[in-house]
LUMROLO-631718 format. One line per 5 residues: number of its first residue (from 1); for each residue x, y, z of N, C-alpha, C. Coordinates in pm, 1 decimal. Example, Ala and Ser with C-alpha at 12.3 -4.5 7.8 and 13.67 -1.06 7.14 Angstrom:
# LUMROLO-631718
1> 1319.0 -569.0 780.0 1230.0 -450.0 780.0 1320.0 -330.0 780.0  1285.0 -225.0 708.0 1367.0 -106.0 714.0 1290.0 3.0 787.0 $
# end
This chain:
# LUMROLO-631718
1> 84.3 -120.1 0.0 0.0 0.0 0.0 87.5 124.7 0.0  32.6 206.5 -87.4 166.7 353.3 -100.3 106.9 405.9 54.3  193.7 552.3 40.2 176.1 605.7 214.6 18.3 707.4 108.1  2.2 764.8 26.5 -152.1 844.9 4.9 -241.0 725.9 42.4  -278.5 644.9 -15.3 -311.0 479.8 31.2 -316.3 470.1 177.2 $
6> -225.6 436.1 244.9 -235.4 459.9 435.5 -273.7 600.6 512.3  -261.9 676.3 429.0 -322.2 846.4 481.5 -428.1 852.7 516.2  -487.4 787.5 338.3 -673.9 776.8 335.6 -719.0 695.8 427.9  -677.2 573.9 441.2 -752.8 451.2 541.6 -755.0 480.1 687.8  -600.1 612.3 719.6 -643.8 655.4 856.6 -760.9 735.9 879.3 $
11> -782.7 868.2 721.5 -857.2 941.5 768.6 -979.9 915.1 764.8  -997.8 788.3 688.5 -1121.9 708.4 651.7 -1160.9 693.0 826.9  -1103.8 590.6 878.2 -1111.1 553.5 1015.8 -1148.1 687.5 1127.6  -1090.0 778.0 1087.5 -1095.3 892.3 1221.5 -1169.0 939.7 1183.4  -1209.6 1021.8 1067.3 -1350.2 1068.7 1042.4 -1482.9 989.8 1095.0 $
16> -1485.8 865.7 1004.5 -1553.3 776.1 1068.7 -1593.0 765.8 1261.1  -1508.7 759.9 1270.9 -1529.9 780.8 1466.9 -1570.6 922.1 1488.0  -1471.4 1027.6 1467.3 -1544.5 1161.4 1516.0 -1654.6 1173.5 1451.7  -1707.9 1167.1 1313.7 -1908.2 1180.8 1281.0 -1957.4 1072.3 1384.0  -1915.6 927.1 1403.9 -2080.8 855.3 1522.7 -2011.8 933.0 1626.3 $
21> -1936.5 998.5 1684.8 -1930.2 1072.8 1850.2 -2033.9 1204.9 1832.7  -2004.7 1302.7 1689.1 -2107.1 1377.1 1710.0 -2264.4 1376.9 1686.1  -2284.6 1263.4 1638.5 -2402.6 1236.3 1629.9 -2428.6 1160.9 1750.0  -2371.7 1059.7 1821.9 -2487.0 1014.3 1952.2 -2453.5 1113.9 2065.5  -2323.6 1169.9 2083.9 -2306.2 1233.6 2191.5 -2334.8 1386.1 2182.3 $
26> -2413.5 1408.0 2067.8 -2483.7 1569.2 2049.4 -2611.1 1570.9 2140.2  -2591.9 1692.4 2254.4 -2661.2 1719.8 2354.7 -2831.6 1745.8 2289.5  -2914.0 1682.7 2328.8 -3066.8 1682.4 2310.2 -3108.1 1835.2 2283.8  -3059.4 1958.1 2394.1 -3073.7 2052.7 2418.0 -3011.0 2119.3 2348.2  -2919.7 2051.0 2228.5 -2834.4 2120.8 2162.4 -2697.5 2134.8 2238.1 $
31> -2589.5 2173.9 2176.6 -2441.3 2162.1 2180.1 -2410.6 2317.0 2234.2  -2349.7 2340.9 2392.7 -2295.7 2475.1 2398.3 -2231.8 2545.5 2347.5  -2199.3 2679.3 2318.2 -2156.0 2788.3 2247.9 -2008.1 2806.2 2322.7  -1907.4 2769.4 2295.8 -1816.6 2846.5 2409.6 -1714.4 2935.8 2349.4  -1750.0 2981.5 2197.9 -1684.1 3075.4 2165.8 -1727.3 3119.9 2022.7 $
36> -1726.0 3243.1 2026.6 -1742.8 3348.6 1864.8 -1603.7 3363.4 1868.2  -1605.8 3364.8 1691.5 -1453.3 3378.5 1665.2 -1498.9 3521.5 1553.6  -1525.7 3546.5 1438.7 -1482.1 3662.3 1350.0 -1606.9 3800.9 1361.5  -1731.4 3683.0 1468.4 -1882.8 3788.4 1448.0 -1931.9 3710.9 1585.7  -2057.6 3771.0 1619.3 -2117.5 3656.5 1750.0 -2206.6 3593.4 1642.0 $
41> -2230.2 3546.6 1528.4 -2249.4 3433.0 1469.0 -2161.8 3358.4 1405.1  -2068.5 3358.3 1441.4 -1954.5 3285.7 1398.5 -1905.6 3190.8 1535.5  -1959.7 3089.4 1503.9 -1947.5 3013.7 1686.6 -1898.2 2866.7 1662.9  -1813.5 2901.3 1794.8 -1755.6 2710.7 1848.7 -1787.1 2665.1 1944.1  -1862.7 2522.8 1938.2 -1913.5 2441.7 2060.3 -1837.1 2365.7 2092.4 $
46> -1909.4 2314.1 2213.1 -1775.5 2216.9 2303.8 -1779.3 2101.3 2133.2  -1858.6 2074.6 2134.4 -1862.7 1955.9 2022.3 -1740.8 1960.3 1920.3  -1719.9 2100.6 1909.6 -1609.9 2115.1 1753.1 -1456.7 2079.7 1829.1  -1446.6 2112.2 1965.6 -1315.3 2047.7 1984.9 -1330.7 1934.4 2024.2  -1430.5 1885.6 2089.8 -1434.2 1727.9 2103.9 -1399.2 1643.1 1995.9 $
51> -1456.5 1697.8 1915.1 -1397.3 1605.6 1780.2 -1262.0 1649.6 1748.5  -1211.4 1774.0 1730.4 -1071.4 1774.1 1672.8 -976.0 1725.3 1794.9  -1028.5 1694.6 1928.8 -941.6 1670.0 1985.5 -957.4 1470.2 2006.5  -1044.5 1458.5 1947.1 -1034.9 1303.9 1904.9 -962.9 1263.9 1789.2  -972.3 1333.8 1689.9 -911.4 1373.2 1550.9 -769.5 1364.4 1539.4 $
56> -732.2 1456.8 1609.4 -605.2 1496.6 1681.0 -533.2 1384.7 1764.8  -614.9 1298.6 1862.0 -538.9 1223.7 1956.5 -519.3 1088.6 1796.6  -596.5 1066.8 1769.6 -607.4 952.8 1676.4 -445.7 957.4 1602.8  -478.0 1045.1 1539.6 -369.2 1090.8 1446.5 -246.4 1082.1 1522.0  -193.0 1160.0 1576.1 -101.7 1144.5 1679.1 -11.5 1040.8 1731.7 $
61> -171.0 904.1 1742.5 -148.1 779.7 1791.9 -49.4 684.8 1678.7  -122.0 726.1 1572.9 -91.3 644.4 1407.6 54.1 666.4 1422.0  39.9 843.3 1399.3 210.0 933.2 1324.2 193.5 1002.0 1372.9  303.7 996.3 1497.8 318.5 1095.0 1580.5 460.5 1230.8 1486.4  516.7 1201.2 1426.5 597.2 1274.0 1381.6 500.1 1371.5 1267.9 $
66> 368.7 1345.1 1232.4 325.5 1457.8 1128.9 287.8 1598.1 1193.9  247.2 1657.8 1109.6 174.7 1747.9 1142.6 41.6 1797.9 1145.1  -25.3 1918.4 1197.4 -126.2 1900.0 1189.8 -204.8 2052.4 1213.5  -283.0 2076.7 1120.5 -338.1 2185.2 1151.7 -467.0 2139.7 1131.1  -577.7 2252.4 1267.3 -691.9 2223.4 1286.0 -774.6 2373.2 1296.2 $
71> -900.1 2345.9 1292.1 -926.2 2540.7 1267.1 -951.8 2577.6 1402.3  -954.7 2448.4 1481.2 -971.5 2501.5 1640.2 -881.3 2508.2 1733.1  -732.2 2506.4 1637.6 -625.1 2560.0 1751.4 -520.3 2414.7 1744.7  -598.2 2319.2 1737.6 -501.4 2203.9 1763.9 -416.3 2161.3 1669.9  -298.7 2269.5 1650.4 -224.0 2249.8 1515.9 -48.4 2246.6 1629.1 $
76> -38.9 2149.9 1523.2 149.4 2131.4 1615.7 211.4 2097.6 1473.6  398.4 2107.0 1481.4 465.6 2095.0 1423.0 510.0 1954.3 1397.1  518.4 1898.5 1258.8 579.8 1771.6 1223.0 719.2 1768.3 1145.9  756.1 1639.9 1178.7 919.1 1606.1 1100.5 935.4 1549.8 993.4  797.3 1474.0 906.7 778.1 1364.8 855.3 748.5 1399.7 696.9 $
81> 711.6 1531.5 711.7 693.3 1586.2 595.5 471.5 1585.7 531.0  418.5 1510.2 649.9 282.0 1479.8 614.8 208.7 1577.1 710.7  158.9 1656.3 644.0 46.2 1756.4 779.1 -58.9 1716.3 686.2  -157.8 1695.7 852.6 -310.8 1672.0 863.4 -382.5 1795.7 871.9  -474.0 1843.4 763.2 -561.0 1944.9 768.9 -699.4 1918.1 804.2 $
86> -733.1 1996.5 942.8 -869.1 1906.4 995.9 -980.7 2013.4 1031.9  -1110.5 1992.0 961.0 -1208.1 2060.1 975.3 -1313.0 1965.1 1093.5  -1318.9 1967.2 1236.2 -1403.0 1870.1 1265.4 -1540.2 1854.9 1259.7  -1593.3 2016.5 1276.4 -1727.1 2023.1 1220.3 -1707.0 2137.5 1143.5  -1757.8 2050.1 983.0 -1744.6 2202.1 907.1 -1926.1 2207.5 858.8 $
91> -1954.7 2337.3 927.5 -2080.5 2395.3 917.0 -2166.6 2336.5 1058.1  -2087.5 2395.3 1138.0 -2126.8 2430.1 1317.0 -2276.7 2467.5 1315.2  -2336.3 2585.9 1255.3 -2421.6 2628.4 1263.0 -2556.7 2556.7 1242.0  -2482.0 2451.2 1154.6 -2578.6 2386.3 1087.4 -2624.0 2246.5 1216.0  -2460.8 2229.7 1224.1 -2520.8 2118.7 1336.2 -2564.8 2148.7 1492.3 $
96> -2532.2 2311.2 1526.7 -2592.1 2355.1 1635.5 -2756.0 2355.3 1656.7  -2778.9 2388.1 1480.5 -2970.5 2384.4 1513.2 -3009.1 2249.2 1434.6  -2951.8 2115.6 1436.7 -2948.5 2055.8 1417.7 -3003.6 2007.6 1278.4  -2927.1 2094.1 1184.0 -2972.7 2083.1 1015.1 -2882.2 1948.6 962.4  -2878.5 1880.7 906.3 -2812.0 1781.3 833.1 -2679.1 1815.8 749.4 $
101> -2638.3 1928.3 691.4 -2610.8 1896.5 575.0 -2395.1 2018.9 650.7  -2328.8 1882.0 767.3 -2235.8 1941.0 805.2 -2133.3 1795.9 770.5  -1992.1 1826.5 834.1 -1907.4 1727.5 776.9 -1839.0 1727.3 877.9  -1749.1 1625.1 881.4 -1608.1 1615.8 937.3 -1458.7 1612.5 804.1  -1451.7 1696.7 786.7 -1325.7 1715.6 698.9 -1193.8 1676.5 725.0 $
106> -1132.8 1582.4 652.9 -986.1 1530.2 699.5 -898.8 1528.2 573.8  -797.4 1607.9 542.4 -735.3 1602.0 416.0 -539.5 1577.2 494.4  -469.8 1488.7 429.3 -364.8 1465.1 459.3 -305.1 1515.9 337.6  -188.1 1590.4 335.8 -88.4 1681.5 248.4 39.4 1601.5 260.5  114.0 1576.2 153.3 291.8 1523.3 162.9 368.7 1660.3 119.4 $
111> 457.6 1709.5 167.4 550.2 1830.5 138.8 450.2 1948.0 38.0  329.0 1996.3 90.4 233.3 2073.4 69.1 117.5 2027.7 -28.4  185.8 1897.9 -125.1 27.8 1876.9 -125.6 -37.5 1752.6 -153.1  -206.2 1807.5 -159.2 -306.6 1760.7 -85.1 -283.5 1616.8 -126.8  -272.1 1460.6 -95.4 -272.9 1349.9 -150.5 -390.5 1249.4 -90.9 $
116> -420.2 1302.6 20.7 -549.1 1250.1 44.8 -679.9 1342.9 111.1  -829.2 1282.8 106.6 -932.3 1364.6 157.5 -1089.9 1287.0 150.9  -1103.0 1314.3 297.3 -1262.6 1254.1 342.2 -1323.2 1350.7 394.9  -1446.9 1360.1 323.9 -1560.8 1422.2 391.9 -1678.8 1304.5 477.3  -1679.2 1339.4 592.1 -1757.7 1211.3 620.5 -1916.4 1303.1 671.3 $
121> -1995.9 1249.7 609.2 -2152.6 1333.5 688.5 -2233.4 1263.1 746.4  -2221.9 1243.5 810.8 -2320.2 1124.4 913.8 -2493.5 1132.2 899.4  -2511.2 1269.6 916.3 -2642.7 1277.6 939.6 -2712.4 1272.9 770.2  -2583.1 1278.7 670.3 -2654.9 1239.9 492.4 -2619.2 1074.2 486.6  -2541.2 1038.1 599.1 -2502.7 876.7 570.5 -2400.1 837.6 455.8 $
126> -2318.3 945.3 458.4 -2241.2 952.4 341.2 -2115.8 969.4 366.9  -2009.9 935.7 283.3 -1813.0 951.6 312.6 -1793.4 971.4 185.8  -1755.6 1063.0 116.0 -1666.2 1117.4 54.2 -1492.4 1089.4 61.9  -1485.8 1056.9 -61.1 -1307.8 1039.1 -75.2 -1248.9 1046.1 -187.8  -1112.6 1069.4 -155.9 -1024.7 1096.0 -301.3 -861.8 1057.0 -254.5 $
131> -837.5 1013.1 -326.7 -690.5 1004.8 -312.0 -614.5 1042.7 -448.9  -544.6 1110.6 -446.0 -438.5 1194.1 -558.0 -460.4 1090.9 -667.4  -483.0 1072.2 -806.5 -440.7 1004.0 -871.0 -541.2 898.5 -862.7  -644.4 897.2 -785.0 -674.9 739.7 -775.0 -818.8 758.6 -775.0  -903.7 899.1 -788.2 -1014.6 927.2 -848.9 -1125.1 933.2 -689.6 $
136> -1252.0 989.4 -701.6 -1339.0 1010.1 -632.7 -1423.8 903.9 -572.1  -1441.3 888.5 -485.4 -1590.2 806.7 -466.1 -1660.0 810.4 -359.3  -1772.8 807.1 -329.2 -1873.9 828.1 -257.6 -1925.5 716.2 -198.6  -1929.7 687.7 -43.8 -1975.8 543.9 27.4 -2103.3 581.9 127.6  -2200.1 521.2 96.8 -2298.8 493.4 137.3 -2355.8 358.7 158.1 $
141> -2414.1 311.5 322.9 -2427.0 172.2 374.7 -2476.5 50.5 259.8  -2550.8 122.6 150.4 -2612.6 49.2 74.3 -2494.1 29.9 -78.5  -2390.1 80.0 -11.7 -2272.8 60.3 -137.0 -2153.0 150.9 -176.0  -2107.8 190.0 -264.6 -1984.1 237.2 -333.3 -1976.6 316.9 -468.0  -1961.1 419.3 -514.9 -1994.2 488.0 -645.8 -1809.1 552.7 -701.6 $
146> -1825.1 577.2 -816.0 -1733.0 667.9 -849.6 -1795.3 773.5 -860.4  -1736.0 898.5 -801.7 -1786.3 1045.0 -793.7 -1761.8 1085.8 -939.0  -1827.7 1187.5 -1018.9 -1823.0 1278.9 -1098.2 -1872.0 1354.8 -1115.7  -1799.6 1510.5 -1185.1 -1881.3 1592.2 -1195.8 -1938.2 1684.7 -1327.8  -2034.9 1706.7 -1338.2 -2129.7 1764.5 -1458.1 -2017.4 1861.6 -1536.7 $
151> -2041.6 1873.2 -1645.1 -1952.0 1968.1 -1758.5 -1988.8 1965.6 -1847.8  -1933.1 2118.9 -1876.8 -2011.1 2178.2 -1978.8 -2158.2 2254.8 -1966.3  -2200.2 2262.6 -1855.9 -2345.2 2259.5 -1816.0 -2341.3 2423.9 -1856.4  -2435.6 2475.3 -1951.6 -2440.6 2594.0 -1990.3 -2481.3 2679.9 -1844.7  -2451.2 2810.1 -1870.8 -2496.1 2876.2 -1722.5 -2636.9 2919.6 -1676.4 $
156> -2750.8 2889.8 -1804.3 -2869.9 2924.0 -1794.5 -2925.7 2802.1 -1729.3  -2870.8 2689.7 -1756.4 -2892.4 2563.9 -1672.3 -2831.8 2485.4 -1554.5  -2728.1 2582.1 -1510.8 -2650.0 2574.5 -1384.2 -2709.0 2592.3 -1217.3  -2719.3 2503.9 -1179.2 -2739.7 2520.2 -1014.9 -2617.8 2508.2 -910.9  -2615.0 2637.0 -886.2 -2510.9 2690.1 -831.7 -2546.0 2668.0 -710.2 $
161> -2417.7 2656.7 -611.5 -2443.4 2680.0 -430.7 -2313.8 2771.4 -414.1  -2343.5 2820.5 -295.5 -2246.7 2958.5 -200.0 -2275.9 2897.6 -148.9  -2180.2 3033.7 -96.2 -2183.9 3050.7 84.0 -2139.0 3252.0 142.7  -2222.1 3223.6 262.3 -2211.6 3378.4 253.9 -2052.2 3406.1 450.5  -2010.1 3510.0 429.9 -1938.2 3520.3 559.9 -2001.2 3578.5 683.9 $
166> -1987.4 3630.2 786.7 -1997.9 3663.6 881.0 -2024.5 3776.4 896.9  -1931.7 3856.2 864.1 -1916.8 4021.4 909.5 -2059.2 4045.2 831.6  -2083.0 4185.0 886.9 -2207.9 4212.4 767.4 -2151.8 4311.3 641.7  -2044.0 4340.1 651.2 -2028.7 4480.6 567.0 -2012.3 4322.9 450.9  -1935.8 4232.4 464.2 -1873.5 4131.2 366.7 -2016.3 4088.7 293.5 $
171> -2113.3 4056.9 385.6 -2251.0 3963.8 344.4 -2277.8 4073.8 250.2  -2293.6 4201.1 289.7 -2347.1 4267.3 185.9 -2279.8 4310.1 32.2  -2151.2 4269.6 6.8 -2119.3 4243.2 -101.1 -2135.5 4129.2 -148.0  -2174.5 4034.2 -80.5 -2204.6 3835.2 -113.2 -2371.7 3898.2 -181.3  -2444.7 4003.9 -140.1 -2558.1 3992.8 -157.1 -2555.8 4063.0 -322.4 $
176> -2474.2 4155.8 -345.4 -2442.2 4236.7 -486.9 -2470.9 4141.3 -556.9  -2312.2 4103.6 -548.0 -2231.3 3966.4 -602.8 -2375.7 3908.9 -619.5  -2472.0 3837.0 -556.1 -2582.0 3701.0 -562.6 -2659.1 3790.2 -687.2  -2685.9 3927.6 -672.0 -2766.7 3991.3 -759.1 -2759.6 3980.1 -873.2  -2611.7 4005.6 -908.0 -2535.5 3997.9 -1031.2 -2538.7 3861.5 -1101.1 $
181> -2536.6 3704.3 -1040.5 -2555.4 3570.5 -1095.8 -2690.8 3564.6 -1124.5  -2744.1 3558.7 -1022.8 -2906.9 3486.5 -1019.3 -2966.2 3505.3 -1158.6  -2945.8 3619.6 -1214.3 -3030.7 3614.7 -1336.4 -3019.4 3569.4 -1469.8  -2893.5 3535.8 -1452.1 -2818.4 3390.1 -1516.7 -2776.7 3258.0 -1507.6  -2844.9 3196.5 -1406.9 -2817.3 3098.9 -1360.0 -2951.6 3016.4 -1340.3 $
186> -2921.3 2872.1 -1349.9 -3092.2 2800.2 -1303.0 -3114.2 2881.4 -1148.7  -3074.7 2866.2 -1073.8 -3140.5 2874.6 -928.2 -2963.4 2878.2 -856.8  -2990.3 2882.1 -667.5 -2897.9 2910.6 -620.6 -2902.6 2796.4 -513.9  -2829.1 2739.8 -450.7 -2838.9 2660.0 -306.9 -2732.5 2733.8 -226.6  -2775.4 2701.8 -85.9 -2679.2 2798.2 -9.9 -2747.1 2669.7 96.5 $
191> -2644.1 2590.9 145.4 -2624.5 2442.6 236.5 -2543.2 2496.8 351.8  -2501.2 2539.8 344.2 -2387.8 2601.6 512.3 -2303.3 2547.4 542.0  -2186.7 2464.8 463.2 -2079.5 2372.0 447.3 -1968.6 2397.9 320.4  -1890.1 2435.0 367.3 -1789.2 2441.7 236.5 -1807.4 2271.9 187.0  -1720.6 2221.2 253.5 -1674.0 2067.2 226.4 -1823.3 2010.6 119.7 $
196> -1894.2 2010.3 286.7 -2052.5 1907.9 164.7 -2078.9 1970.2 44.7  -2087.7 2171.6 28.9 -2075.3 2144.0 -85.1 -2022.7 2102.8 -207.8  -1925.2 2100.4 -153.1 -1770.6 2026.2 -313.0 -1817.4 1915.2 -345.0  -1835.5 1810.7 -183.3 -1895.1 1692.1 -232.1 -2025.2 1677.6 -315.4  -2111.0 1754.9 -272.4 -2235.6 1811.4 -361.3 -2196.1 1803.1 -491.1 $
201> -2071.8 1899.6 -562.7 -2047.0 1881.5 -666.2 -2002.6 1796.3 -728.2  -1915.4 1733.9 -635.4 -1804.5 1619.7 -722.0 -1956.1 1488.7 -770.0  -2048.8 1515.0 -674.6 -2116.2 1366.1 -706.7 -2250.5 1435.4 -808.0  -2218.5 1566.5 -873.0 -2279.1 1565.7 -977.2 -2446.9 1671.2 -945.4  -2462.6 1635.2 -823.0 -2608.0 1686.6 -808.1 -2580.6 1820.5 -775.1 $
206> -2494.5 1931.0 -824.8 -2503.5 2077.1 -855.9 -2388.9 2093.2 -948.7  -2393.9 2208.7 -1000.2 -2298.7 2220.0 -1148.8 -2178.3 2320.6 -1085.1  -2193.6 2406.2 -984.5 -2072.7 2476.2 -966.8 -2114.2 2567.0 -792.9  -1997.1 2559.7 -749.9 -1957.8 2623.1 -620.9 -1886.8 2718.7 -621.2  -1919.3 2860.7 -542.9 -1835.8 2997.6 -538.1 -1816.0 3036.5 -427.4 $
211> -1730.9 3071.4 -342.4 -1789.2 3150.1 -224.9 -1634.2 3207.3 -198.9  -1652.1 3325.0 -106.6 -1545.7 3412.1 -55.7 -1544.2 3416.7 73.7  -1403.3 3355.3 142.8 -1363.8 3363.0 287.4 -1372.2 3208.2 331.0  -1358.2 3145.2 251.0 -1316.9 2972.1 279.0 -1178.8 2960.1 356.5  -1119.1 2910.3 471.5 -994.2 2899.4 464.9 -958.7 2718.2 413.0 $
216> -863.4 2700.1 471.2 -750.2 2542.6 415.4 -862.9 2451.4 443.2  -875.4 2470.3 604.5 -917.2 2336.9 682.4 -1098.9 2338.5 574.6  -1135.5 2426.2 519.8 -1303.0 2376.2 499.8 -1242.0 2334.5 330.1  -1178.6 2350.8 270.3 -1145.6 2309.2 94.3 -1003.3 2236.7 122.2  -984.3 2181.5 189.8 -834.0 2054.4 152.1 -877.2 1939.1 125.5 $
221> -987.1 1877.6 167.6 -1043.2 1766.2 156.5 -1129.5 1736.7 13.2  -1210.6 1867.4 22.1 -1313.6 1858.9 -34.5 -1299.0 1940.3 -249.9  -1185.5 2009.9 -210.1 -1134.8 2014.7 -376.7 -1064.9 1877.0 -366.9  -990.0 1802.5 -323.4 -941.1 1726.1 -393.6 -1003.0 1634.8 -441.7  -1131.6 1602.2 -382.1 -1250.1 1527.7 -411.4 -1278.0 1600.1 -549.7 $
226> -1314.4 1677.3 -574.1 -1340.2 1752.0 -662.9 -1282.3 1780.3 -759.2  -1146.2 1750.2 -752.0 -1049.1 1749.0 -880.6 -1032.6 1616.9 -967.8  -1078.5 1523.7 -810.8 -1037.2 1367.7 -877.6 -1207.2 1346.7 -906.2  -1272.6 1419.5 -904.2 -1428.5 1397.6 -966.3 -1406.6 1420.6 -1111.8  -1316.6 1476.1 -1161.8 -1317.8 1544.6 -1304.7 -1359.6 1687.4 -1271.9 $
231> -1355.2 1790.0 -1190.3 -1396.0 1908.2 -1217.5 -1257.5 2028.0 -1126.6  -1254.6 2131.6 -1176.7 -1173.3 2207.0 -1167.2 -1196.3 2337.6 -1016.2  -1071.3 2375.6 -981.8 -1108.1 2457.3 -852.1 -989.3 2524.6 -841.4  -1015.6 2670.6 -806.4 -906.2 2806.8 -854.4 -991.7 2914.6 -771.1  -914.7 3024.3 -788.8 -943.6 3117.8 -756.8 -1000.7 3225.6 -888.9 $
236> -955.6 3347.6 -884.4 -970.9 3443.3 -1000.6 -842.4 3476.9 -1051.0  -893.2 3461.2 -1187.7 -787.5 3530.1 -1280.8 -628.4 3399.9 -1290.5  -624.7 3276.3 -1235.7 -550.6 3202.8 -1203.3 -493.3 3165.3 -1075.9  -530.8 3232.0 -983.4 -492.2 3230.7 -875.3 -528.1 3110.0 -819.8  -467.8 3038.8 -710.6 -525.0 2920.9 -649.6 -671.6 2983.1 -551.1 $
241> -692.1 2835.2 -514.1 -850.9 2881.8 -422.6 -757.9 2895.0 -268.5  -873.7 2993.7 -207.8 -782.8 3014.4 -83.0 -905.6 3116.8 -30.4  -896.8 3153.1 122.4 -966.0 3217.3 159.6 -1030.5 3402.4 68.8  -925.9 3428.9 -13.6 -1008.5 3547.4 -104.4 -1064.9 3500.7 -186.9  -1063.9 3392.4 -277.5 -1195.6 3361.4 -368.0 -1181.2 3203.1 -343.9 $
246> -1301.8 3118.9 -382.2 -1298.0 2993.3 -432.7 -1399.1 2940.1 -508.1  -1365.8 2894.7 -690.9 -1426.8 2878.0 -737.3 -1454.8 2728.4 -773.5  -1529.1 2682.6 -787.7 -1556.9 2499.7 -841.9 -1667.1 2474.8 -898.1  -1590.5 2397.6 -1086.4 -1752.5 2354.3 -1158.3 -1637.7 2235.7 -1211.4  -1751.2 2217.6 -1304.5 -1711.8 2098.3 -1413.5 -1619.3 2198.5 -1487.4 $
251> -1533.4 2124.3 -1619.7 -1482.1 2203.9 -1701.8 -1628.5 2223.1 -1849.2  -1565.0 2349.3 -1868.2 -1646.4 2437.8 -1924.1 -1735.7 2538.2 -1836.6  -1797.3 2483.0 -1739.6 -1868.0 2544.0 -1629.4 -1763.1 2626.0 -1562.0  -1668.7 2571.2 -1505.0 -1601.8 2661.4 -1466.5 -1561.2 2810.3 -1514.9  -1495.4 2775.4 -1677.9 -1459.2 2909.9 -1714.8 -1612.6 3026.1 -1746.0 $
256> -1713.3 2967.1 -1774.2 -1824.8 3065.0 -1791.1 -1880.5 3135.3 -1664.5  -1853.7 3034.8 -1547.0 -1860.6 3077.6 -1438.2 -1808.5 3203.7 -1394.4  -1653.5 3135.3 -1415.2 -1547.8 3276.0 -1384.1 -1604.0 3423.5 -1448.0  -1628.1 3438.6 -1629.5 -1637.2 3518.5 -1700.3 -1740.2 3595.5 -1637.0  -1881.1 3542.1 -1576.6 -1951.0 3572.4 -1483.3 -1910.8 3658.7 -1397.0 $
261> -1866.9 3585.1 -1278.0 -1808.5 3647.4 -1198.9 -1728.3 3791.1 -1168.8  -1593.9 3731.3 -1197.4 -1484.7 3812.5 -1254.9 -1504.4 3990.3 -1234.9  -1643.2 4016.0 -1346.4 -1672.0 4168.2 -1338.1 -1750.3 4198.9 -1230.3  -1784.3 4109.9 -1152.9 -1859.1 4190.9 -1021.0 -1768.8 4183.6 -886.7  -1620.5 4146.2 -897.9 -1549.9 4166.0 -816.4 -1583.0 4116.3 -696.1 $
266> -1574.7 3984.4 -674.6 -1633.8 3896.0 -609.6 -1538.4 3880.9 -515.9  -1406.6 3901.6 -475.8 -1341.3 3830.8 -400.6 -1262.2 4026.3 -321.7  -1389.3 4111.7 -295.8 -1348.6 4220.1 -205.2 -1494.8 4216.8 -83.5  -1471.1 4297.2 -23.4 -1515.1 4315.7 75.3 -1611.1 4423.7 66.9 $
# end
């Protein structure tokens, strides 16, 4: 087995455990608040470090020499050349009022990049994966798929998903920006998950993903899924995806997307 090969099967495994911990051990009454980070709707529950700090011990246990960055702090230095990028709940909000559609994100990197990535969603019953080179696929109890994604999909027939940020001065350029697509586009989804949505895309059931203020830990997993789906993910103008823009369609979708975009200056504030 190569080491992208042993990356995946760990993060297969640890994802796997941290989604059933947050699903049986999510408080009836809902999951406490014990911190706003960029807005007071921008929030972390005990739940989001419980998991990265299960995430975290797991990992640790495997390869203790990697590294590891987490969006809730639990990031340390490795020797080994492999850092773990870990989203433990990506789309908090969603699982605070107990909406379905959140993840546990686990992407493993060799000397910067991405070679493996699981999205695991418990409450869709679904795992997402990709390994560099070795293509997409989607596991569900009732079986196994190869992921792909739609192309070519003209933009009058495109169902697009975002995502909007925090601050309000930002939302209200996300809202321009929405003004400026919508009237070219089939319709819009807005799910509250970076990750699920990529996976969304890679498995075909939406044509393209945009949003501004993504960081590592919510797109390491979930573009690479998305690249090994067959579909493409960048920023503007060539730039990589990264917290100022992130774009993802099929090819062809993508670039009409961009051309879209592009003039409404999507990736300011």
């Amino acid at each position: 087995m190569s080491l992208p090969d042993e990356l995946l099967e760990l993060a297969l495994e640890t994802a796997r455990e941290a989604g059933r911990m947050l699903v049986d051990k999510r408080p009836v009454e809902g999951p406490a608040v014990v911190q706003t980070k960029s807005s007071p709707t921008d929030v972390v529950t005990q739940m989001d470090r419980a998991s990265e700090q299960l995430i975290a011990e797991r990992i640790r246990a495997a390869r203790p020499d990697d590294a590891l960055l987490g969006e809730e702090g639990g990031s340390s230095a490795g020797a080994s050349g492999v850092r773990w990028v870990i989203d433990p709940i990506d789309g908090t909000v969603n699982y605070l009022y107990d909406l379905p559609d959140w993840g546990v994100s686990i992407a493993a990197e060799i000397d910067g990049v991405t070679v493996a990535g699981v999205v695991e969603m418990p409450r869709r019953g679904e795992t997402c994966f990709a390994v560099r080179g070795g293509g997409a696929r989607l596991r569900t109890p009732s079986g196994e798929r190869e992921l792909r994604c739609n192309a070519d999909v003209p933009l009058h027939r495109a169902l697009l998903a975002t995502g909007f940020g925090y601050e309000s001065r930002r939302r209200a350029h996300q809202a321009a920006v929405l003004t400026g697509v919508l009237p070219h586009v089939r319709d819009i989804r807005r799910g509250g998950a970076c990750s699920v949505d990529l996976c969304t895309l890679a498995a075909g059931r939406i044509d393209a993903y945009y949003e501004r203020g993504v960081q590592a830990w919510d797109i390491a997993a979930g573009a690479l899924i998305v690249e090994e789906a067959g579909g493409r993910v960048g920023g503007l103008h060539g730039a990589a995806a990264g917290p100022e823009f992130t774009l993802a369609a099929g090819p062809g979708t993508f670039e009409a997307l961009h051309a879209l975009l592009a003039p409404l200056d999507p990736a300011r504030d």
